[in-house]
C-alpha positions, 0 to 999 in steps of 0.5 A: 500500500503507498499511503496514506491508508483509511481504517473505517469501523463498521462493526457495530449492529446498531440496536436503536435502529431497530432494523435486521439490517446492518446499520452502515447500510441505511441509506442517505441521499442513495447511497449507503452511510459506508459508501459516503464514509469511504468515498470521503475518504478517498476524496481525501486522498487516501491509497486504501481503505480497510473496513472493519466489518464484524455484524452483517459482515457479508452484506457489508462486504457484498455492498462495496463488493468490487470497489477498487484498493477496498479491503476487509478485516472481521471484528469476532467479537464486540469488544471496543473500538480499540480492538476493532482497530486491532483487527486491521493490523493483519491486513496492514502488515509491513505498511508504517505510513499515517493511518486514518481512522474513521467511523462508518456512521458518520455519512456527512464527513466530508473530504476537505477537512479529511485532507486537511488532517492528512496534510496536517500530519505530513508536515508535522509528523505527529505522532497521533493527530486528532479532527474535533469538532465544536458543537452547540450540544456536546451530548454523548461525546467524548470531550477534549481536555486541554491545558491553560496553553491549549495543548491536548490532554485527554479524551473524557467521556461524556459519563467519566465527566465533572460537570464543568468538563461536560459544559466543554463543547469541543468533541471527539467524533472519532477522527484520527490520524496515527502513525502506523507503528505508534497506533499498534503499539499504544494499543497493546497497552490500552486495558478494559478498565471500564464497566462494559469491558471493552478496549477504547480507542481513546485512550491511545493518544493519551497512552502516546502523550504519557510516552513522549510522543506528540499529539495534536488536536486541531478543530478542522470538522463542521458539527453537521460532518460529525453527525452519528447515525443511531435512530432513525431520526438520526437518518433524517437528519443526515439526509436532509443535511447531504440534500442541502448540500447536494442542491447547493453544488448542482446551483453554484455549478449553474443548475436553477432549483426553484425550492430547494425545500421540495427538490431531492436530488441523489447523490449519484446524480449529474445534472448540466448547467442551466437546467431547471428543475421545478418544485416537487421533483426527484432525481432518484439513482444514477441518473445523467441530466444533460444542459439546458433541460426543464424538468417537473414540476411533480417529475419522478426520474429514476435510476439508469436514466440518461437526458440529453442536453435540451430535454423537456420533462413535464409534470407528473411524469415518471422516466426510468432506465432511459435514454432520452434523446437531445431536444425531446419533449416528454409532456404530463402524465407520460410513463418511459420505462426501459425506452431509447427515444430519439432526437427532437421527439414529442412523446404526448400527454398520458402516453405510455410504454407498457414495458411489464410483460409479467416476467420481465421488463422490455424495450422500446425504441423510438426514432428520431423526430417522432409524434406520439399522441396523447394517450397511446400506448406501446406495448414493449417489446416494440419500435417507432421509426424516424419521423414516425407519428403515433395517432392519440389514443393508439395502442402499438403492439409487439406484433405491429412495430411501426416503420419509418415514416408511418403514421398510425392510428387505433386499436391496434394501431395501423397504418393510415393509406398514404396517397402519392404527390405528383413527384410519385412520394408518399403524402402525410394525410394529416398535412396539407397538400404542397 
């Protein structure tokens, strides 16, 4: 491993949440809370990540299955954050560069301030260098005890504190940065001296402090990056915190968000410059949004979805796994499933593509510069041509793909008899004669 390398604990099970679930597989935004805790961590620039995985330990794994330079150590038994640590030296060995340590129920931390403690400790080489956090409410935390010049002490937590020493709003929220040969060592002297008989990872640095060794705490995290998860309340809190962050990256980039309060937009998704999106719409997925697209009000687009750059998406209507081509107009109430649509297409109000056939989902195509008419349905598996038009109300069925240049009408849907200009080319009756 080059280094630095990231160890996440993701062990714990997570009672208060009162799911069968693992904890760190709750999702915020779409995306799992250790799928967030190890992407900002790579965002930081780490080389590898180690997760410590102990409750639901195949779907934690299964979760982050074939993610690059990701690696996996188990946790046997519950027996503090220390010993969780402990766990990952197996697959550290031989690494002695900095070690970040994080928990994977912080979904919020961001990247910036990771980077900023790994750089931090590249220029000081410390020992132990620890990210806290100011908080208006410190309940449940461990708190930073310092001396009159400001220097670190200890952590104390929140049950082992005077009441002057829980009025100290500065926090633990498990953030730190070790030198590899210091964390093992400092943690073969930590000893369960507590009640729970558990080993704590917060008694490290101080064990380094007592040895001689420098260690650091610098307030470098927002209260809102530290944000644990253990209830559902928690989880709403999360996700109402990374929403707004989500929606204020998608304006400062150029997009228009009418209300933000209404808008949700996952994680995942990538949206162009001056796209708007109206109040009451949602982004849901892996979804690509294009320049210059309109979208709701009242939109639902879900997962696999891709619009090109000038896409119109009316109210109420609902788009999933589907290309949509660039200058198309998708009017109200329409329904695209497992749809490729052309250029410069009008797909109707109410129209649909019935793409269930009971067992599995089918596909539609739909061609360059076609007219789909209010109400029509395409029963999937089928295809629209080129400059095709599809008359309102028309059900086009498996049996009956239409062809380029073809307009079709009824139940099923059939071509309309085309008569011939006098240059022998066929004439659209719905168009006046040149």
């Amino acid at each position: 491993m080059i280094g630095p390398v990231a160890v996440i604990l993701a062990a714990g099970q997570g009672k208060r949440m009162k799911s069968d679930k693992p904890k760190v597989l709750h999702e915020v935004c779409g995306q799992s809370m250790i799928r967030h805790v190890v992407n900002a961590a790579f965002g930081a620039g780490v080389s590898d990540v180690v997760v410590i995985v102990g409750q639901g330990a195949e779907h934690v794994r299964a979760s982050l299955a074939g993610t690059p330079n990701v690696h996996f150590a188990t946790q046997e038994r519950q027996l503090g954050t220390g010993d969780a640590v402990k766990s990952a030296k197996a697959v550290l060995s031989g690494y002695d560069g900095p070690v970040m340590i994080l928990v994977g129920d912080e979904p919020c931390l961001r990247s910036g301030p990771l980077a900023e403690l790994l750089e931090k400790q590249k220029s000081s080489q410390v020992a132990c260098l620890m990210g806290t956090s100011i908080v208006p409410d410190p309940t449940g935390y461990g708190r930073i005890l310092r001396d009159t010049t400001g220097a670190f002490l200890r952590i104390i937590e929140q049950k082992d504190c005077t009441p002057e020493q829980a009025a100290i709003t500065e926090v633990n929220p498990s953030c730190y940065v070790f030198m590899a040969p210091l964390l093992w060592e400092s943690l073969e002297e930590v000893i369960p001296s507590n009640a729970q008989g558990e080993f704590y990872l917060t008694d490290a640095p101080e064990i380094l402090q007592k040895k001689g060794h420098e260690v650091q705490a610098i307030v470098t995290l927002e209260p809102d990056d530290i944000l644990g998860i253990n209830t559902r309340q928690h989880l709403a809190e999360a996700h109402a915190i990374m929403s707004r962050r989500i929606l204020d990256k998608l304006m400062d980039d150029g997009v228009t968000i009418f209300d933000p309060k209404s808008t949700y937009v996952d994680s995942r998704a990538k949206i162009g410059a001056d796209t708007v999106i109206y109040p009451f719409s949602v982004v849901d997925g892996e979804v690509t949004v294009g320049k210059n697209c309109r979208i709701g009000p009242f939109a639902l687009i879900r997962h696999g979805t891709v619009l090109a750059d000038g896409v119109e998406i009316g109210a109420f209507v609902d788009i999933v796994r589907s290309g949509i081509g660039e200058g198309t107009l998708v009017r109200h109430l329409a329904y695209l499933g497992d749809t490729e649509v052309g250029k410069r297409v009008t797909v109707g109000a109410g129209a649909i593509t019935a793409n269930f056939d009971g067992r599995h989902k089918q596909q539609t195509k739909i061609g360059d510069q076609v007219t789909i008419g209010a109400g029509s349905v395409l029963v999937a598996p089928t295809s629209i041509g080129d400059r095709s038009k599809v008359g309102a109300g028309a059900v086009v069925t498996p049996a009956r793909p239409v062809p380029p240049d073809t307009t079709v009408v009824g139940v099923p849907a059939q071509p309309i008899a085309r008569s011939k200009d006098n240059d022998g080319r066929p004439v659209d009756p719905e168009q006046p004669p040149r």
